[in-house]
N, C-alpha and C positions, 0 to 999 in steps of 0.2 A: 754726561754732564746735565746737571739738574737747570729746567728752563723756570725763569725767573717768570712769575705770574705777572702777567697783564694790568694796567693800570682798573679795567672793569674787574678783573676776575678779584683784583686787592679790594676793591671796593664796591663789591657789586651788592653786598647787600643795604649799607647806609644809599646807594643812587637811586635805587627802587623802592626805598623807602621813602627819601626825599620825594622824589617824583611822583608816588601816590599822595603825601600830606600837599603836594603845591597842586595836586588835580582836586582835590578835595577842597582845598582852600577856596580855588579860585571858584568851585562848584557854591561854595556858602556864600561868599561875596555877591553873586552874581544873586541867585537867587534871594538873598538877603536884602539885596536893592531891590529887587523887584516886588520881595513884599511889605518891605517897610513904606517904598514910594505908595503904595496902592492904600495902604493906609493915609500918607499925606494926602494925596490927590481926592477919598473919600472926605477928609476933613475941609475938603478948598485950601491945600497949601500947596507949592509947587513941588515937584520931583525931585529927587537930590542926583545931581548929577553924580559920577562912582567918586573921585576926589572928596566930592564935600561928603559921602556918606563912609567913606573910611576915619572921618572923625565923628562920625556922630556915636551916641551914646549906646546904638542900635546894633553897632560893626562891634565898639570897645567891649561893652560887655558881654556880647555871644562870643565873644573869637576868647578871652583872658578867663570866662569864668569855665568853660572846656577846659584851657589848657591849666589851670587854676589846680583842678581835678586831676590832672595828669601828671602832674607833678608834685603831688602831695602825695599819691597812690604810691610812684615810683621813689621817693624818699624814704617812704616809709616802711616800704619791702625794702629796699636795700640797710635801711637799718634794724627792722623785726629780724630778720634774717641772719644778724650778726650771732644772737642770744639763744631764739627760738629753735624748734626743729618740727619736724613733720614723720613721721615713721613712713617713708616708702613713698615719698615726692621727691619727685624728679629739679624739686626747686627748693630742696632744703639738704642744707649741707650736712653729713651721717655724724652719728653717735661718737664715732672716734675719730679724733682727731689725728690728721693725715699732714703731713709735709706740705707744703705748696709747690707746685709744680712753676719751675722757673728755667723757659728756655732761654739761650743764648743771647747777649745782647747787651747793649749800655744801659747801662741804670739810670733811672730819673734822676734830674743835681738835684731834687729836695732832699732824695731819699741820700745823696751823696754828701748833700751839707748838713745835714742833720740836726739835734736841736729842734725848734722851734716851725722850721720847714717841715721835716721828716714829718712833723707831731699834723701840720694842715693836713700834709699830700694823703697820710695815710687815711684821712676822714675827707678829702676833698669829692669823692663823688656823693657822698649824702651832704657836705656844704654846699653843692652846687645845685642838687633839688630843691634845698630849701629857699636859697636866694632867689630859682626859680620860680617857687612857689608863691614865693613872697612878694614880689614883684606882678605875678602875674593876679594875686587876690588883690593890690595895692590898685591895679588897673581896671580890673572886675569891678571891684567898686568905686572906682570913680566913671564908667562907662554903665554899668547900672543907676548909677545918681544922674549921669545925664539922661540917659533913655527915660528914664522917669519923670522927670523934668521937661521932656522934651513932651512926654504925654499928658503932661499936666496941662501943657500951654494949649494943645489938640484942643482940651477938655475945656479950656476957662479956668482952672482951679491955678490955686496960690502956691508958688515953687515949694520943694521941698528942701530942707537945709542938709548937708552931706553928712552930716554924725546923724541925725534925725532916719538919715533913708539907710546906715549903716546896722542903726539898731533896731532895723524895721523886721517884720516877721516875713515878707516877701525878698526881701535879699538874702536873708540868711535860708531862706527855700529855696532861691536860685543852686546856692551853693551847695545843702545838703542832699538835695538830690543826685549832682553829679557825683560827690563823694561818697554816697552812700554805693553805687553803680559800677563805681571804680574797685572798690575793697570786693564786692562781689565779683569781679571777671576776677581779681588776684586769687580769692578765695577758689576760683570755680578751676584753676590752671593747676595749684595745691594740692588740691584734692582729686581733681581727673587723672591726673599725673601719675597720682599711687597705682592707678587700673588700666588707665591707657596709653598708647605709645604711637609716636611715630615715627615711624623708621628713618635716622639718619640724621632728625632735629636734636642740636646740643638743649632744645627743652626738655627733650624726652628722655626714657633711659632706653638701655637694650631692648630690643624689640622679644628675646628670651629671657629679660629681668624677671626676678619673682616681684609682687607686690612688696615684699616685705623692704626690698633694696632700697636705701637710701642716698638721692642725689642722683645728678644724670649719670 
């Protein structure tokens, strides 16, 4: 009789995953306070304690304009990828079109009620990037408008207005650098993909694939 996996073994790759983003997290927070205070303390302001500096503008827009990127990158692969193709990536779906492999099981009720459900669910993880996205540039820039603002007051100078810092040439550089960095690691997994392998990752193909094979 076949032994039913383990609650780890079902989930062990999103726990290790979580658990390196919350070591990482808490690695930028920390260190984050520590260099944003050293600048107060340079200026004669006092230290923000960790509470008050998870709302400042310092925490908001490092933490959203990262994830900002990360969530544009992974939208946008998941819908390039509907259309597009790659000859011999391991991350682009082959030339002919193949059946979908559907094991056993209950169906999702959207895909059951159909209509107008069936029509989200089947687009619902590239609408879920983008609300992602969306939300998290909505936050980026309003935590880059404080941080800016927050430097302004450092300096003596006259706040800045939030469309004024939105259509500024240094916000929109916060943003295009991360984005530009993200399309490059996609690009770079695409293209390594056709040549190299690793054994046993559903990134990769066959460890005896030809270059020419397309898709894992």
């Amino acid at each position: 009789m076949r032994r039913e996996p383990s609650f780890w073994q079902r989930n062990a790759l999103s726990l290790v995953l979580t658990a390196i983003f919350v070591v990482f997290l808490l690695g930028q927070v920390l260190t984050g306070q520590a260099s944003w205070n050293q600048e107060l303390v340079r200026a004669g302001r006092p230290p923000l304690d960790l509470t008050a500096y998870f709302s400042s503008g310092h925490f908001i827009s490092a933490t959203f304009e990262n994830w900002e990127s990360e969530f544009l990158q992974m939208g946008m692969y998941v819908l390039l990828t509907v259309w597009l193709r790659q000859l011999g990536s391991a991350e682009s779906r082959g030339f002919e079109e193949e059946p979908d492999k559907i094991d056993p099981g209950p169906t999702p009720w959207p895909v059951r009620k159909g209509g107008v459900w069936r029509k989200l669910y089947a687009n619902s993880l590239t609408l879920a990037f983008i609300g992602l996205f969306l939300a998290s540039f909505a936050l980026h820039g309003y935590g880059s408008w404080r941080h800016e603002n927050e430097q302004r007051q450092i300096q003596g100078r006259a706040e800045e207005s939030l469309v004024g810092h939105l259509e500024s040439a240094s916000f929109w550089f916060e943003s295009l650098q991360n984005w530009q960095s993200e399309f490059l690691a996609v690009l770079a997994i695409v293209v390594l993909s056709i040549f190299l392998r690793q054994d046993k990752s559903p990134e990769s193909k066959p460890v005896h694939a030809p270059h020419r094979q397309t898709g894992a």
